[in-house]
N, C-alpha and C positions, 0 to 999 in steps of 0.2 A: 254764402262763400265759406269755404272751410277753413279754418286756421289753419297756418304754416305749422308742421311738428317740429318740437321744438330741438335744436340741435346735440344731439349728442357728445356733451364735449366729454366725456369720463374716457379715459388714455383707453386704446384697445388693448382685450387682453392679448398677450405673447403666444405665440401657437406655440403647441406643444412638440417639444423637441422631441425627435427622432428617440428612441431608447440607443442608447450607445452599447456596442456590441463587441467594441478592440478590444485586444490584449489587455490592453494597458486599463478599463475600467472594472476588470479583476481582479486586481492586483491593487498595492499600497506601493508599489516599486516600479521603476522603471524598467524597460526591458536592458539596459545597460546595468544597471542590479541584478539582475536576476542573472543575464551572462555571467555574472561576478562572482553572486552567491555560488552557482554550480560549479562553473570554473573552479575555485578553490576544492569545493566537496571530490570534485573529480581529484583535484593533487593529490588529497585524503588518500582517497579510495578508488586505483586508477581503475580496479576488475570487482566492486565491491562483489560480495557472495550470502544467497541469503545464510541464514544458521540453521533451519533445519536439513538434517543430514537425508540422502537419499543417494538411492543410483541407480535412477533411471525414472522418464517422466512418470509411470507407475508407482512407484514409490513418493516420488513427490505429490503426486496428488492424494495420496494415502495423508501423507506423514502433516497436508495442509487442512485437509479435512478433521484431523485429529486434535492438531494447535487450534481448533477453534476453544476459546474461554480456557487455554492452556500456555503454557510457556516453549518456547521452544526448545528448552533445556531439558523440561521433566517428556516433551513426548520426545526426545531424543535418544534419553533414555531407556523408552519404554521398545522402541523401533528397532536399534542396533541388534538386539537377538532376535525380534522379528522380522527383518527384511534378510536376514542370513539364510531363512528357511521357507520365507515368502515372498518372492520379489516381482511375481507376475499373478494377471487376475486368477491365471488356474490355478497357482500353486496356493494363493491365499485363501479360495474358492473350497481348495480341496480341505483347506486348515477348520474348516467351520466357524460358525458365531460362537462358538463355547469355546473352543480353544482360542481362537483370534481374543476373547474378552478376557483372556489367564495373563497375555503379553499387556494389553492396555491398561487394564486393571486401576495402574496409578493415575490416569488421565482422567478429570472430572468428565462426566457422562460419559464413562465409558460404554455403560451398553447402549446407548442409542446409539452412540457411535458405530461401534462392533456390527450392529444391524446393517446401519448405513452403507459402512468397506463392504461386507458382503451381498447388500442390493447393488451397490458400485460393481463390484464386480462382474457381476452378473450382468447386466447389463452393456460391458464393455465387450464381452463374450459374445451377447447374442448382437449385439448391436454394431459393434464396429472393429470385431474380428481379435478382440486381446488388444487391441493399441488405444492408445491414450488420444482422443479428438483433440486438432489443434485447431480451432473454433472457438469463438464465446458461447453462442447458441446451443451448440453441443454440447457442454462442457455443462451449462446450467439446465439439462435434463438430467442429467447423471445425481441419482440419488445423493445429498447431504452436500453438493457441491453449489455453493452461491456466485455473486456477481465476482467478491472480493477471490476467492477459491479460485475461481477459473481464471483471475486477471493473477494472479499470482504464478501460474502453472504456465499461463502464455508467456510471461513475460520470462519466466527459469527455463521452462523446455524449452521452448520455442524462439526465443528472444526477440518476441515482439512489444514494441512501446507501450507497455499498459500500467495502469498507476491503480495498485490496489491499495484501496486506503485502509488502515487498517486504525487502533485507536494513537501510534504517533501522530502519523501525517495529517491524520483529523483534527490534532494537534496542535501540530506546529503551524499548520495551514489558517489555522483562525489565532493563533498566538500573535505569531511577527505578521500577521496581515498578510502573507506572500497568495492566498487564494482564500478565501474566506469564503465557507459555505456553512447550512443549516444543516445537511445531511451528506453522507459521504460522498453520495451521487454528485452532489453540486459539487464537492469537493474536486471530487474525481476530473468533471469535466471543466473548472476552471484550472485545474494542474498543467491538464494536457492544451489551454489553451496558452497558458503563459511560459509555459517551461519551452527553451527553444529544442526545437527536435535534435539536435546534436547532442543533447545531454539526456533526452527520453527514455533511452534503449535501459537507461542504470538508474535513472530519478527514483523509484521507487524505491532503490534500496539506500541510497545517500540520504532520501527520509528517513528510515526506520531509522535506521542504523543513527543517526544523528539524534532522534527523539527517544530514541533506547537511553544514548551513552551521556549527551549531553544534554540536550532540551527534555530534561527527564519532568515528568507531568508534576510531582508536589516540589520540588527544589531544581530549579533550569541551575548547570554548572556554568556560568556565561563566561568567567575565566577562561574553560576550558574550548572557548567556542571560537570558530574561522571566520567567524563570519559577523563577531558583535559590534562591528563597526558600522555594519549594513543594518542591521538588525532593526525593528521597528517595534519593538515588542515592549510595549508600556511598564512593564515588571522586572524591565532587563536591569542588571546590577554594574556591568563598566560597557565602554563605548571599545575597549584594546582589543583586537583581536586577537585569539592565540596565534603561537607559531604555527607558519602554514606548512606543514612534515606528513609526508606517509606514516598512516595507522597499520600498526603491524594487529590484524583481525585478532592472533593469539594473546595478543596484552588487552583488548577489549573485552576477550570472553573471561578472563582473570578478572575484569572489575563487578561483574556482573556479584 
């Protein structure tokens, strides 16, 4: 006769819960926060604008490929008596890689740069007729142009909802906990999952523009901050928020 097995009394274990996939398991914030935080950002800055200078999406994609490992102050400089004389692929095409590298000159890597505008060029020419692609797919064939490059160009030309993370919002995003990622990408795609879409179309620049002025990477100005009441950021210095008043952009580029 076989012995009875003997009962299993150890608790079962818990099955494994669902990985959780909401808004809300992205975030350190509620989505009532995050209305909040942007909401004010928007009073800030109802039309924010990036800073580097252009006119016209050609120029902008120049002038973003050139701010890579640069400021946008020194290639802003370097651009104003270049887009005067260059403002389309043929005109910059005809300018060459030797003269195109006498205007950038001040920009770190200039001559790989310099290569680049002129493979860009070239390529805009044979490829897609002189006009700037409003596509991501497109936009990262184009010689010297990345994921961030092309989301930056979508989202100025184009004005479409795209969050180019650049090293603020990679920032601020794992600072106050509002999207906490290990690489931009992850960034990128918990931004756009938690930021509600009625504030999308500008989020990217209410980042920068915040992590430029205020959430500045070695001294955060948290006095000066709209939002340090919400704020979740372990290192933060008061809980007050500033007054919540329209940024006039020209007393911004003065503190710089």
């Amino acid at each position: 006769m076989q012995k009875p097995k003997p009962e299993n009394t150890a608790p079962a274990k818990p099955k494994a819960s669902r990985k959780i996939t909401s808004k809300k398991a992205l975030t350190a914030y509620s989505p009532q926060q995050i209305e909040e935080i942007f909401r004010r950002f928007r009073v800030q800055r109802p039309e924010p604008k990036g800073e580097l200078e252009h006119v016209n999406p050609f120029t902008l994609l120049v002038a973003v490929v050139l701010s890579a490992q640069a400021t946008d102050v020194g290639v802003n400089k370097a651009t104003r008596p270049l887009f005067k004389i260059a403002d389309t692929p043929e005109k910059m095409l005809a300018l060459g890689e030797e003269k195109l590298g006498g205007y950038i000159r001040t920009i770190g890597l200039w001559r790989n740069k310099a290569k680049n505008v002129i493979a860009l060029c070239e390529a805009l020419i044979h490829d897609h007729g002189g006009e700037v692609p409003g596509d991501r797919e497109a936009l990262t064939k184009l010689p010297g142009v990345g994921r961030k490059t092309a989301n930056v160009v979508l989202n100025m030309a184009f004005g479409q909802p795209t969050m180019a993370v650049d090293t603020h919002i990679f920032r601020i995003a794992n600072r106050i906990g509002l999207a906490p990622g290990k690489t931009p990408e992850e960034v990128e795609r918990n931004l756009l999952s938690v930021i509600p879409d009625q504030f999308l179309r500008h989020a990217h620049h209410w980042l920068i523009l915040h992590g430029r002025y205020v959430c500045k990477a070695r001294k955060p100005d948290c006095p000066a901050c709209v939002i340090a009441d919400i704020c979740k950021a372990p290192e933060k210095t008061t809980d007050v928020p500033a007054p919540l008043v329209p940024i006039e952009a020209r007393w911004e580029a003065e503190k710089v």
